[in-house]
C-alpha positions in Angstrom: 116.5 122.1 95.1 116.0 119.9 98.2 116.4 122.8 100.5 113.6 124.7 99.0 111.4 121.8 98.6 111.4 120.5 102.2 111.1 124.0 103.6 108.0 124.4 101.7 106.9 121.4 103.7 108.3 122.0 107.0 109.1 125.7 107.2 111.1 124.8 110.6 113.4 122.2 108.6 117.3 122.9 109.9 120.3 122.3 108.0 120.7 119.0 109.4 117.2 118.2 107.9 117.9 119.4 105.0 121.4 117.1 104.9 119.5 114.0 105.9 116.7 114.8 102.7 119.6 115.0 100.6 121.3 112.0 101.6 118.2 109.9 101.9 117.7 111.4 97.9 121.2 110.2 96.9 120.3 106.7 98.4 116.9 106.9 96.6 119.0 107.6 93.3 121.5 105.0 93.7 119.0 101.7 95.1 118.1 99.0 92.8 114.3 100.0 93.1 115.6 103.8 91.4 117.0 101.5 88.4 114.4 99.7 87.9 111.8 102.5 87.4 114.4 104.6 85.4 113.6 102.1 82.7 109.8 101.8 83.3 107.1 104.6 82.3 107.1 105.5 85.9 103.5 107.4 87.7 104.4 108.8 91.0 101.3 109.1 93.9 99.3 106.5 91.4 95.6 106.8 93.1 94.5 103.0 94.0 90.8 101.8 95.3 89.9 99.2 96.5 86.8 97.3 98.0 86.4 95.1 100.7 83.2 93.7 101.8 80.9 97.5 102.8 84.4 99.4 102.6 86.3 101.2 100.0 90.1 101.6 101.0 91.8 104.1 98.8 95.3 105.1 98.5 98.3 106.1 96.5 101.6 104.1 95.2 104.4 106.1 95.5 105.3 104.7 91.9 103.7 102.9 89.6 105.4 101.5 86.5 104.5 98.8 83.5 107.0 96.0 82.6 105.5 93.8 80.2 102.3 92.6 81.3 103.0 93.1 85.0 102.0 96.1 87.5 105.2 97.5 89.4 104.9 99.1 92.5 107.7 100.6 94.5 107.4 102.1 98.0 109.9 103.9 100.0 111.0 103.5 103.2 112.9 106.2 105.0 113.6 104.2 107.4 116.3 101.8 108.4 116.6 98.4 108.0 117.9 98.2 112.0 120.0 94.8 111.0 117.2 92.5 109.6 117.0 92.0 105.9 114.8 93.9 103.5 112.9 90.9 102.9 112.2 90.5 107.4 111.4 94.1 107.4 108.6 93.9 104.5 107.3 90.6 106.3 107.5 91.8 109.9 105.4 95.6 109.4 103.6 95.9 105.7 101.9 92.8 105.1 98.7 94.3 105.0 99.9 97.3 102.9 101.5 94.6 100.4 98.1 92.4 100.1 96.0 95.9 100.0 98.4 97.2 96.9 98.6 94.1 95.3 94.8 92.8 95.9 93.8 96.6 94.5 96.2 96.0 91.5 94.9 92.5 89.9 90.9 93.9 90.3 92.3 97.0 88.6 92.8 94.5 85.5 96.3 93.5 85.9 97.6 90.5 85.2 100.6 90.4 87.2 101.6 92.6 89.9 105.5 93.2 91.5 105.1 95.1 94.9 109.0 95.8 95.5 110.0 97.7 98.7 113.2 100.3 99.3 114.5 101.5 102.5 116.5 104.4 101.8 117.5 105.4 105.5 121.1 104.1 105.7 123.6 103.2 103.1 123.2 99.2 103.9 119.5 99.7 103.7 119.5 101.1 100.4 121.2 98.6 98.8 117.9 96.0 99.5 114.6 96.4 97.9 112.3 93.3 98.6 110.2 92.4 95.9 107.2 89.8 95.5 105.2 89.3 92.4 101.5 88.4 92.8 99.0 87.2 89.8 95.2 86.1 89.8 95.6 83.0 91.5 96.5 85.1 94.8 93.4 87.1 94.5 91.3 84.8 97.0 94.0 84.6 99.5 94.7 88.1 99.6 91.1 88.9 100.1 90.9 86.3 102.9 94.0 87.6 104.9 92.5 91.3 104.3 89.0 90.8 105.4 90.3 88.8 108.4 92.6 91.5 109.3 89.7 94.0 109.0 87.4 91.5 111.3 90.4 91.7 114.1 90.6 95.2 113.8 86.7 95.3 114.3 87.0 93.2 117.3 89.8 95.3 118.6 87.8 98.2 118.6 84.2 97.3 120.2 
């Protein structure tokens, strides 16, 4: 049951909390990213490490499914799309994330790897998922934009 699930993670959750879960779980279950993994041996929270130069970044797809010889990964969005397309949205705020999942995906072995985006917040943004495939030869460039990245955040900081 939603209800009981999102109290056990926010004990304060109202009714209209519990409303918005369940609508935002409708959407999930309707979007082109849900019908794509309903055919795919799905992993949920797949763990993912990664290296990059003296760090280790570590994280988790939210799914994780094989189709053929390519990696899926799908992440959701709660959010809404705010009148930009799926595709804008992915570009504009998780580029990073994006090269981090896919660049941690092709060293993991894979030989091609679908990073595919849902935002579930609204009806109109649940019926976009933005999807871009990567394969070996993007391994040097996501490495490049990553560790550049990383070097502006270290320059941000000192």
């Amino acid at each position: 049951d939603v209800a009981a699930l999102l109290l056990l993670e926010d004990p304060a959750a109202t009714e209209a909390d519990v409303a918005a879960a369940r609508a935002a779980l409708d959407r999930w279950q309707d979007s082109p990213l849900a019908a794509r993994f309903a055919s795919l041996g799905t992993r949920h929270e797949a763990p993912f490490l990664l290296r990059l130069g003296d760090a280790v970044v570590t994280g988790r797809f939210d799914l994780a499914g094989v189709d053929g010889a390519r990696l899926v990964i799908g992440d959701l969005k709660v959010a809404k799309l705010g009148g930009v397309t799926a595709e804008e949205r992915r570009d504009g705020g998780y580029r990073i994330q994006e090269a981090v999942y896919a660049l941690a995906a092709l060293e993991a072995g894979h030989a091609e790897v679908e990073v595919a985006y849902q935002w579930i917040g609204d009806d109109a943004s649940a019926a976009e998922c933005a999807q871009r495939v990567f394969t070996a030869a993007d391994v040097n460039r996501l490495r490049a934009e990553l560790e550049e990245a990383a070097r502006q955040i270290g320059r941000a900081h000192v």
